[in-house]
Every structure is written in C-alpha cells, then in structure tokens.
N, CA, C and O atoms as a GROMACS GRO file, in nm:
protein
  360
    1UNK      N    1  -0.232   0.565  -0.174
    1UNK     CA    2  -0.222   0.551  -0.318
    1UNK      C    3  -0.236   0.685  -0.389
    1UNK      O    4  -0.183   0.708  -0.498
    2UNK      N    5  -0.296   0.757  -0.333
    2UNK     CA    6  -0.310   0.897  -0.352
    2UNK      C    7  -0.181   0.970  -0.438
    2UNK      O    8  -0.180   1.033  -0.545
    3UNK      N    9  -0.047   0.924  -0.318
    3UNK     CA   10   0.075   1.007  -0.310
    3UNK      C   11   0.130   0.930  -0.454
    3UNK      O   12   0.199   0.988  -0.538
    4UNK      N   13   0.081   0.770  -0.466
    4UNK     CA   14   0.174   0.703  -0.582
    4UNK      C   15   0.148   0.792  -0.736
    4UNK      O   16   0.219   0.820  -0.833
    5UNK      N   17  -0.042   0.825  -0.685
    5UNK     CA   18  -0.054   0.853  -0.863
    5UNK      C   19  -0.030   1.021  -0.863
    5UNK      O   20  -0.035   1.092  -0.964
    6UNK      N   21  -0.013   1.048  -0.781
    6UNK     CA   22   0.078   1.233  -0.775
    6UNK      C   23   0.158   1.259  -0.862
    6UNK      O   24   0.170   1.331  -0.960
    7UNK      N   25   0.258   1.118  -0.755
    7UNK     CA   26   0.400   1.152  -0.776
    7UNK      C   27   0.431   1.094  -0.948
    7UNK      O   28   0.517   1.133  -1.028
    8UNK      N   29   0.306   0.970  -0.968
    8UNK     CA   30   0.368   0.933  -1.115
    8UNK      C   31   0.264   1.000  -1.222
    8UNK      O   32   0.272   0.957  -1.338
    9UNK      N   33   0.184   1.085  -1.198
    9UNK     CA   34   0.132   1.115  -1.300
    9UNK      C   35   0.067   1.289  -1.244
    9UNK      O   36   0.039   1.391  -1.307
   10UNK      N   37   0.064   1.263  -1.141
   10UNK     CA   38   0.014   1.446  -1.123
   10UNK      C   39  -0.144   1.469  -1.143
   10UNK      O   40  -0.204   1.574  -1.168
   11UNK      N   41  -0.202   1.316  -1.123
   11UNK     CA   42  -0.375   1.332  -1.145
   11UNK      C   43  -0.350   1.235  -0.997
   11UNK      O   44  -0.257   1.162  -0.966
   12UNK      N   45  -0.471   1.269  -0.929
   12UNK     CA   46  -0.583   1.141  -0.827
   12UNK      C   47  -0.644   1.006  -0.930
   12UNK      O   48  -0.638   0.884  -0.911
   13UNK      N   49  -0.712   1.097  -1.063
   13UNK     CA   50  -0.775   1.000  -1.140
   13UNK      C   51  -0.666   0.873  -1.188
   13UNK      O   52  -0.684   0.754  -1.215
   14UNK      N   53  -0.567   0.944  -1.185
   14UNK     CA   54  -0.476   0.796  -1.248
   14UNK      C   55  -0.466   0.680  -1.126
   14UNK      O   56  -0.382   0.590  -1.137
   15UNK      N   57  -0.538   0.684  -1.032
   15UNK     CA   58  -0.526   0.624  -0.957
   15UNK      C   59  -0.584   0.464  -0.962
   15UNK      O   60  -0.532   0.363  -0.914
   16UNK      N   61  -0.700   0.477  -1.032
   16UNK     CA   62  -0.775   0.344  -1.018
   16UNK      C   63  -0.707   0.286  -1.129
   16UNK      O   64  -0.692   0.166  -1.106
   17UNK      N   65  -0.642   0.330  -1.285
   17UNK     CA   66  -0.560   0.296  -1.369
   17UNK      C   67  -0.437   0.180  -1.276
   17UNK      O   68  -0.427   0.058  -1.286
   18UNK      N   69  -0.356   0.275  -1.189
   18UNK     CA   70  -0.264   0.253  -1.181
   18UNK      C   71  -0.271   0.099  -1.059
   18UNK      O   72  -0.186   0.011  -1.047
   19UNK      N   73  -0.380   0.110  -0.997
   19UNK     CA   74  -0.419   0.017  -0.895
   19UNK      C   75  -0.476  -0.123  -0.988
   19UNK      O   76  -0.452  -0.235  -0.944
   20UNK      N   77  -0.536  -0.110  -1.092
   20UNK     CA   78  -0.578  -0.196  -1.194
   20UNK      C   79  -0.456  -0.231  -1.255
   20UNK      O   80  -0.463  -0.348  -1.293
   21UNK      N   81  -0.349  -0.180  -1.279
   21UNK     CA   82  -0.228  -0.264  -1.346
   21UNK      C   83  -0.153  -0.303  -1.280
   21UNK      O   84  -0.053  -0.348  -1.334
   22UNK      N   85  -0.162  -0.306  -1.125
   22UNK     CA   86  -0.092  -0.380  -1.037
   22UNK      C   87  -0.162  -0.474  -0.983
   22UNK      O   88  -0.092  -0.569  -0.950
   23UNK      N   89  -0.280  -0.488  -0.960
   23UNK     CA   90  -0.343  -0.607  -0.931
   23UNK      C   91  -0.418  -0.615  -0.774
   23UNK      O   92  -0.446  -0.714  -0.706
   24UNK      N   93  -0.439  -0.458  -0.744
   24UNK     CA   94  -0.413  -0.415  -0.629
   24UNK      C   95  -0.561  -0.345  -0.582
   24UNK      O   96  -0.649  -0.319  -0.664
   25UNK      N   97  -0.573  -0.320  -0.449
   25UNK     CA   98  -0.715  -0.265  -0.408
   25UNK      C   99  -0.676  -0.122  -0.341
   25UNK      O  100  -0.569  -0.087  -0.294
   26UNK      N  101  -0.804  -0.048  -0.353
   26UNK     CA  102  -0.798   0.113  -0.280
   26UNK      C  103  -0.750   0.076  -0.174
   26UNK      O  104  -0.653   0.143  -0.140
   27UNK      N  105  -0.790  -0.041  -0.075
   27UNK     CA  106  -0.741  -0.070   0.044
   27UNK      C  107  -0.624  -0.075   0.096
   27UNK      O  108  -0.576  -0.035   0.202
   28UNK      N  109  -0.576  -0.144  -0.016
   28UNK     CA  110  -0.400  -0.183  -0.008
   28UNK      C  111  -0.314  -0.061   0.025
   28UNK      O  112  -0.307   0.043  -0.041
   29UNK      N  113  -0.246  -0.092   0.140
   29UNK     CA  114  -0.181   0.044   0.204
   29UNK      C  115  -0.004   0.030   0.118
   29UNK      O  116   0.066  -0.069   0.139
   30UNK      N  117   0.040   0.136   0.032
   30UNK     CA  118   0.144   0.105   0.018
   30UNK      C  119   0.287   0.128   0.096
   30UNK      O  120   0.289   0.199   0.197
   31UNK      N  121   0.396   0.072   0.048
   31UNK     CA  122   0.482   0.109   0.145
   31UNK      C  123   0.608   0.116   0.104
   31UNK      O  124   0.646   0.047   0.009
   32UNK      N  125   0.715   0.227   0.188
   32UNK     CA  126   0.863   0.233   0.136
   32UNK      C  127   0.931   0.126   0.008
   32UNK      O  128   0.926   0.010   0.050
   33UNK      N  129   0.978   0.131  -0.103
   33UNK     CA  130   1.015   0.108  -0.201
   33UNK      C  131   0.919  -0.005  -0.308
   33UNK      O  132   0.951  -0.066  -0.410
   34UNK      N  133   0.804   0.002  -0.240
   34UNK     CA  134   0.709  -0.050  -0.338
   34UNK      C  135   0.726  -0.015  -0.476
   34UNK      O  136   0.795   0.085  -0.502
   35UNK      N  137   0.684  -0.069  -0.551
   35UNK     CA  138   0.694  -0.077  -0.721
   35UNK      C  139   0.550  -0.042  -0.812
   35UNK      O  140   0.454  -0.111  -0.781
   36UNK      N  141   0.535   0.027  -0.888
   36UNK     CA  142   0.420  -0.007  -0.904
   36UNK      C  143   0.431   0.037  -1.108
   36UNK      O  144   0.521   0.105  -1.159
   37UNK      N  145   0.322  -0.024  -1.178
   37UNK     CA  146   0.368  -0.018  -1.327
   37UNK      C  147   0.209   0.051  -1.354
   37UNK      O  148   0.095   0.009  -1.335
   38UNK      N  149   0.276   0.202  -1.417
   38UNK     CA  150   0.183   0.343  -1.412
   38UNK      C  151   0.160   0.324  -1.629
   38UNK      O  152   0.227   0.367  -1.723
   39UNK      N  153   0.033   0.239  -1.622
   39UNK     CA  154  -0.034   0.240  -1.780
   39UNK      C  155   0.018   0.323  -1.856
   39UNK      O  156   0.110   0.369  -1.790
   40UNK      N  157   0.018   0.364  -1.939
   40UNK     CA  158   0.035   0.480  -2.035
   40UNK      C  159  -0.061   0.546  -2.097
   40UNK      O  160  -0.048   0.646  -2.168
   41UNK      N  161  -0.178   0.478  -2.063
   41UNK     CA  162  -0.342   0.500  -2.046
   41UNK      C  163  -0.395   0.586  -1.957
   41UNK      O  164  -0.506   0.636  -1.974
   42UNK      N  165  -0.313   0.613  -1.847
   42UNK     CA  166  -0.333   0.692  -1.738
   42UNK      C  167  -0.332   0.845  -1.764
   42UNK      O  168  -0.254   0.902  -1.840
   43UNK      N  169  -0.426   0.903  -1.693
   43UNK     CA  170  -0.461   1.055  -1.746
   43UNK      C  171  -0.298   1.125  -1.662
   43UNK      O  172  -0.233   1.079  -1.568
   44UNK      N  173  -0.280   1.233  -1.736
   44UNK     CA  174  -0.160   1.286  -1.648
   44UNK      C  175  -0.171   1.446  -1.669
   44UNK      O  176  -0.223   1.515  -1.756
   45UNK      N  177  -0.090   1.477  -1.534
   45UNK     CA  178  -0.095   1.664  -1.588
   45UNK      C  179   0.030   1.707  -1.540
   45UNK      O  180   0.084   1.708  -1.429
   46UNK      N  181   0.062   1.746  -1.661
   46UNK     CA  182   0.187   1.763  -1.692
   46UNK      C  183   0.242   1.945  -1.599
   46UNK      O  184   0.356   1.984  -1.570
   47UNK      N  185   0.134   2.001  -1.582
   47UNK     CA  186   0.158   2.116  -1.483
   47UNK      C  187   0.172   2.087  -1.389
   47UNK      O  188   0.260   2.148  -1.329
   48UNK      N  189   0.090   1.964  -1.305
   48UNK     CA  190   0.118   1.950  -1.190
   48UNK      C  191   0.274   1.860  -1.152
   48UNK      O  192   0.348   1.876  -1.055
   49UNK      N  193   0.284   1.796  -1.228
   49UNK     CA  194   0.463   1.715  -1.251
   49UNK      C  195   0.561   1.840  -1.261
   49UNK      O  196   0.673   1.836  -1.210
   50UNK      N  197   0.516   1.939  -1.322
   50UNK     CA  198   0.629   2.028  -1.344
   50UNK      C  199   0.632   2.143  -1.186
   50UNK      O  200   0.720   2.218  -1.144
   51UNK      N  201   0.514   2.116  -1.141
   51UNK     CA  202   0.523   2.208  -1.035
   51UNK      C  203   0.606   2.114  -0.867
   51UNK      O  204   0.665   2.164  -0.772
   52UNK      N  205   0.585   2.027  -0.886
   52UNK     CA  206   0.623   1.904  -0.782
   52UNK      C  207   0.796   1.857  -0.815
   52UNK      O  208   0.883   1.830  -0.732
   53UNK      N  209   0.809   1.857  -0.959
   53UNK     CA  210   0.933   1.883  -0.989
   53UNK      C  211   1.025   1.987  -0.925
   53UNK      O  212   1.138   1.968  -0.882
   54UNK      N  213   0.953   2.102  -0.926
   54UNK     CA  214   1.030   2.238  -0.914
   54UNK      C  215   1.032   2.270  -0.745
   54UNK      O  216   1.084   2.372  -0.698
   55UNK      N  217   0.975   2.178  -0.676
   55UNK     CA  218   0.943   2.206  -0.548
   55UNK      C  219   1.064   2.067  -0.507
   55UNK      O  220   1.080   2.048  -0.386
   56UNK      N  221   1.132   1.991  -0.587
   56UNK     CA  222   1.206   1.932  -0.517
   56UNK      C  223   1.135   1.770  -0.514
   56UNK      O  224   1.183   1.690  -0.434
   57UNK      N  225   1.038   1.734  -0.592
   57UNK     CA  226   0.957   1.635  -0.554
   57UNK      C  227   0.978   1.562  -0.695
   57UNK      O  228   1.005   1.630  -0.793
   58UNK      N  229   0.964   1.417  -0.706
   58UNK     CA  230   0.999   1.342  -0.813
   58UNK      C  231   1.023   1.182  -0.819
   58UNK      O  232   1.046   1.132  -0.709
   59UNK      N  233   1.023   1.124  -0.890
   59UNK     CA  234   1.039   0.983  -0.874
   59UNK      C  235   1.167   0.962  -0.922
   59UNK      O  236   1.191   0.844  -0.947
   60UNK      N  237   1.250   1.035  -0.941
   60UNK     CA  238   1.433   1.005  -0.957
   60UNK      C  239   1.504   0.977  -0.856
   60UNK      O  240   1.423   0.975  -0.764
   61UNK      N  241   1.629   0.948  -0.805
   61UNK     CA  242   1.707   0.891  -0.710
   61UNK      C  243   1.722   1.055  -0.695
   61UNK      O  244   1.734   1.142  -0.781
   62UNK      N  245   1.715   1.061  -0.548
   62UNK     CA  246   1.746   1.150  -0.425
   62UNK      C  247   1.682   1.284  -0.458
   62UNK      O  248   1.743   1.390  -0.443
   63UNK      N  249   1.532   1.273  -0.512
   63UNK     CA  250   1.406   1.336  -0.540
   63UNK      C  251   1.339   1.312  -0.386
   63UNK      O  252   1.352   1.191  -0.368
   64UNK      N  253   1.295   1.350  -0.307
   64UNK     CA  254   1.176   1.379  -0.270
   64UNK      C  255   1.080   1.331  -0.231
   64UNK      O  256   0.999   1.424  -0.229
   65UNK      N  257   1.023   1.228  -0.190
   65UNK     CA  258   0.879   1.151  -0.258
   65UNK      C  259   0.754   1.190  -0.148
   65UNK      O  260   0.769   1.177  -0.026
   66UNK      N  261   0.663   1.226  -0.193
   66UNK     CA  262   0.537   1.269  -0.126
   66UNK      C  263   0.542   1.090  -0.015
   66UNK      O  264   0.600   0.983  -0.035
   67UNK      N  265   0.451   1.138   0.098
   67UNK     CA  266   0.422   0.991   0.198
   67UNK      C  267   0.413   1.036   0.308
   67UNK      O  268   0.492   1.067   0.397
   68UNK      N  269   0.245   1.037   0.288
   68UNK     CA  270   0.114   1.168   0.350
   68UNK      C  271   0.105   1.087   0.431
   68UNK      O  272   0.075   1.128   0.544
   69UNK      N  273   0.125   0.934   0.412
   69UNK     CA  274   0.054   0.795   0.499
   69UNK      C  275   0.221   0.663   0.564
   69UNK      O  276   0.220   0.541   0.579
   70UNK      N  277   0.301   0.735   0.579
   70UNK     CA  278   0.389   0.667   0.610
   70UNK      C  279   0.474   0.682   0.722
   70UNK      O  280   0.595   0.682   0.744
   71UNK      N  281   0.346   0.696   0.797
   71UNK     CA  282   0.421   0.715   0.976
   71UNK      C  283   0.345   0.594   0.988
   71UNK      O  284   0.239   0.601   0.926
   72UNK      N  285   0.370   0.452   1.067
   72UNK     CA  286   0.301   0.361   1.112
   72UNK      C  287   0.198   0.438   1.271
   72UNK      O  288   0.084   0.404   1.303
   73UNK      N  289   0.314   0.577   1.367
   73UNK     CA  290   0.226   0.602   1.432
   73UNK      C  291   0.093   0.649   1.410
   73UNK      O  292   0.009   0.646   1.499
   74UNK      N  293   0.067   0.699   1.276
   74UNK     CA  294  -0.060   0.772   1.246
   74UNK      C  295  -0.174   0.658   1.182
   74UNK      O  296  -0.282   0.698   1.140
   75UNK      N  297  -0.133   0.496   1.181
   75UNK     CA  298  -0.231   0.441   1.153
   75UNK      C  299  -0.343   0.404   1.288
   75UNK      O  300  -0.326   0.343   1.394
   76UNK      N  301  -0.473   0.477   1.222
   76UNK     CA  302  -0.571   0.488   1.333
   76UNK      C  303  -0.685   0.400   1.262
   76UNK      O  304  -0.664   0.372   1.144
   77UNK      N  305  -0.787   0.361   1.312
   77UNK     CA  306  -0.907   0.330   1.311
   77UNK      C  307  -0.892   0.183   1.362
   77UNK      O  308  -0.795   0.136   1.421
   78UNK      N  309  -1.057   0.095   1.312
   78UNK     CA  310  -1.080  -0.016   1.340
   78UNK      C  311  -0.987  -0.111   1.284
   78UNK      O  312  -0.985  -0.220   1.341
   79UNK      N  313  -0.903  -0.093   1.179
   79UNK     CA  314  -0.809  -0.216   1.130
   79UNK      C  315  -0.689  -0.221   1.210
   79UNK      O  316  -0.603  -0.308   1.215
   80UNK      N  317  -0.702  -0.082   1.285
   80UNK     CA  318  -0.570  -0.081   1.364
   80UNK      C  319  -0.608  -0.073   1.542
   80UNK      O  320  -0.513  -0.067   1.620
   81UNK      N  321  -0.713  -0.073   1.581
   81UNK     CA  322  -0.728  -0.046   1.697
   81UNK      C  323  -0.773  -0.200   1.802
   81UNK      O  324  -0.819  -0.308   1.766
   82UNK      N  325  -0.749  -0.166   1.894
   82UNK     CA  326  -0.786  -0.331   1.954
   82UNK      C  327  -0.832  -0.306   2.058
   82UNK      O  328  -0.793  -0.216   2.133
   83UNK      N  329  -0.967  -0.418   2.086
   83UNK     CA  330  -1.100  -0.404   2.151
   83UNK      C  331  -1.052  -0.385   2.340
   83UNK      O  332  -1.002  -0.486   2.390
   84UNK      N  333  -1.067  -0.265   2.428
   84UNK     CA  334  -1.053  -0.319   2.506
   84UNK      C  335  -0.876  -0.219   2.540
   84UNK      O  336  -0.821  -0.202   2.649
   85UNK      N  337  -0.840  -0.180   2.427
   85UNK     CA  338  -0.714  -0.086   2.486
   85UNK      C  339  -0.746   0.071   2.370
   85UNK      O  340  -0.738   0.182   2.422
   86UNK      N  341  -0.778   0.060   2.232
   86UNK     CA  342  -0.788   0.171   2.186
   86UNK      C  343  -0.894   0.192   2.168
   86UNK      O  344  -0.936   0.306   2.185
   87UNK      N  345  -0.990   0.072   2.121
   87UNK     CA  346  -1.115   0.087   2.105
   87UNK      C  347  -1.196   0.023   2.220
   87UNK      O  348  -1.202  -0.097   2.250
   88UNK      N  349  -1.255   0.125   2.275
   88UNK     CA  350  -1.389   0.107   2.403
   88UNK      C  351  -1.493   0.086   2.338
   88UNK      O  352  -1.541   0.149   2.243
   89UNK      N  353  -1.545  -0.054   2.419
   89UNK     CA  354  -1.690  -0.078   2.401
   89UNK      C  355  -1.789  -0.095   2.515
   89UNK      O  356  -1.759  -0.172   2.605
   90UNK      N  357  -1.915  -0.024   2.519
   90UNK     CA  358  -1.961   0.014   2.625
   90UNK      C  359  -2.119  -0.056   2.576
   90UNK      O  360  -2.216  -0.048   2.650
   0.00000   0.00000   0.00000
C-alpha cells in the first residue's frame, strides 16, 4: 500500500486516508489493476509527484507504476509458509 499512496499522492501518510476510503486494511495486499478512490483530504507532496513524474513514474496509461511487492516469489513469512516444508518446527 505503500507504492499506492506514492504513486497517488507522493506521501506514506496518505496512506491510512486512502485505505479508509476503500474499506480496506494495512493487511490487505494489493494487486495488478486494483482501483483504489485517493480522498481529496489526503496530505500530498507535490515535489515528490513531480520528481516520480520526471523519472518516468505515474498513474497515466504507459507510465511506470512503482510494485516493491509484486513478485508472488518474494511473498515470505507465516501467511505464506507451510508447517513442515518452509517453516520448521522443532
């Protein structure tokens, strides 16, 4: 969720905003063409949009999009591991 409130607002803080107007938890992992409706309440920084812009990055068609968390191989821990092949118990 990190990458959503980046890419739509250029703060972390807009994050719990933007998770509150979708109906949604920190937990909730998002994914390829998800939707999400960014308040207008939401803090934003407009330097950091302009710098992510200029690097090629953006929420327009054939922009870029940050997705720090969108390799399924890199999902690790206990929600993903199973007793007995990834996770050892001794």
């Amino acid at each position: 969720m990190f990458d959503v409130a980046i890419m739509a607002t250029g703060t972390i803080e807009s994050m719990f905003d933007i998770l509150a107007a979708n109906n949604k938890s920190i937990t909730d992992i998002p994914h390829n063409n998800d939707v999400y409706k960014v308040p207008a309440t939401a803090a934003t920084d407009p330097d950091t949009l302009a710098m992510l812009a200029e690097l090629g990055f953006g929420t327009g068609t054939g922009q870029q999009k940050l997705a720090t968390g969108d390799d399924p191989t890199l999902y690790i821990g206990i929600s993903y591991w199973q007793v007995g092949v990834d996770f050892k118990v001794s």
